[in-house]
N, C-alpha and C positions, 0 to 999 in steps of 0.2 A: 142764066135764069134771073126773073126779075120777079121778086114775091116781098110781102109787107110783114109786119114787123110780128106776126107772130109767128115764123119764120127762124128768126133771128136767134137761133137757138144750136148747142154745141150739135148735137145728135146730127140735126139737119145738115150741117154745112160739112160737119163730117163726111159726111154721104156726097154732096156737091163734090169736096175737096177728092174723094174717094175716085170719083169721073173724071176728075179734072176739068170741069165745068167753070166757068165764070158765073160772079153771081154779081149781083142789087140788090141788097134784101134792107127794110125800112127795118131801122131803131127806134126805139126810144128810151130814154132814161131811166125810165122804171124798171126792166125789164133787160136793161146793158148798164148798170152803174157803172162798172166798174170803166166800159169805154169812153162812155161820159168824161168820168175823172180822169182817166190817161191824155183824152182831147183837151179839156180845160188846162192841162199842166202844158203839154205842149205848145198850146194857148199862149199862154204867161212866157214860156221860153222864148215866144217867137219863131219857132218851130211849123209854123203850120203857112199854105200855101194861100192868098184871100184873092177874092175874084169880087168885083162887084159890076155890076150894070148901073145905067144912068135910069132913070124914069122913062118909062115908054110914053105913050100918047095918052090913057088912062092912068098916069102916076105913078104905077108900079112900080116898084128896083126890087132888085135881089141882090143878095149877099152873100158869100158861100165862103168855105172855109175848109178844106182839106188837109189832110192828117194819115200818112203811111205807119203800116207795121204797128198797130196799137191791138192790146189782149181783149177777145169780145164781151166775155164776162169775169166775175168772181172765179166759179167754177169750171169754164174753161180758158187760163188763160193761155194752153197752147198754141191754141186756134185765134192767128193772126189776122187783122182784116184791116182794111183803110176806109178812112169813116170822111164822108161828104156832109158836110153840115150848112143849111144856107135857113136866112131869114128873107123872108117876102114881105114889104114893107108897103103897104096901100096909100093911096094919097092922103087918107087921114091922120094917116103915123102909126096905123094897125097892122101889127108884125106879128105873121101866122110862119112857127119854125120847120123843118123838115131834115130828114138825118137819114142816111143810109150806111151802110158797112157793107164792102166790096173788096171783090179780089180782083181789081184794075187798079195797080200801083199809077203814081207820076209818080214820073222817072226825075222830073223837073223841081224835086224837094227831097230835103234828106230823108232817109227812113226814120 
């Protein structure tokens, strides 16, 4: 399932998890602190897997930053998810962010 960040909530993925369904579902910070801050920490450890592109023909690059096994929120942190975080940076230096939490581990980083 691929659904945006209002979504992103325990009930819900409960129910995905419930199917055993794969998901996409958009973050954001307000609304996922608490992933937020488990990302940032992993961050700092070194912890997290980084991908970047070169600039295509219009300037663009991307940035991304991957993170397994982190709690989705406050409230529920039993409900595991791994959080894809990338910046899209425009030829002017304008970096618009984007963040999902997914039950598609890489296998290629530690949990």
């Amino acid at each position: 399932m691929v659904e945006d960040a209002l979504y992103a909530m325990g009930s819900h993925i409960r129910q995905i998890q419930k199917h055993q369904w794969d998901f996409i579902i958009g973050v954001k910070a307000d609304g996922n602190a608490k992933l937020f801050e488990h990302f940032e920490a992993r961050r700092r450890q070194g912890a997290v897997k980084k991908m970047e592109s070169k600039a295509d023909k219009n300037g663009i690059s991307l940035h991304c930053e991957w993170a397994n096994n982190l709690p989705l929120n406050e409230s529920n942190g039993d409900i595991r998810v791994n959080m894809l975080h990338c910046h899209q940076i425009d030829a002017k230096g304008r970096q618009t962010s984007f963040s999902w939490g997914t039950s598609i581990v890489d296998n290629s980083i530690l949990s």
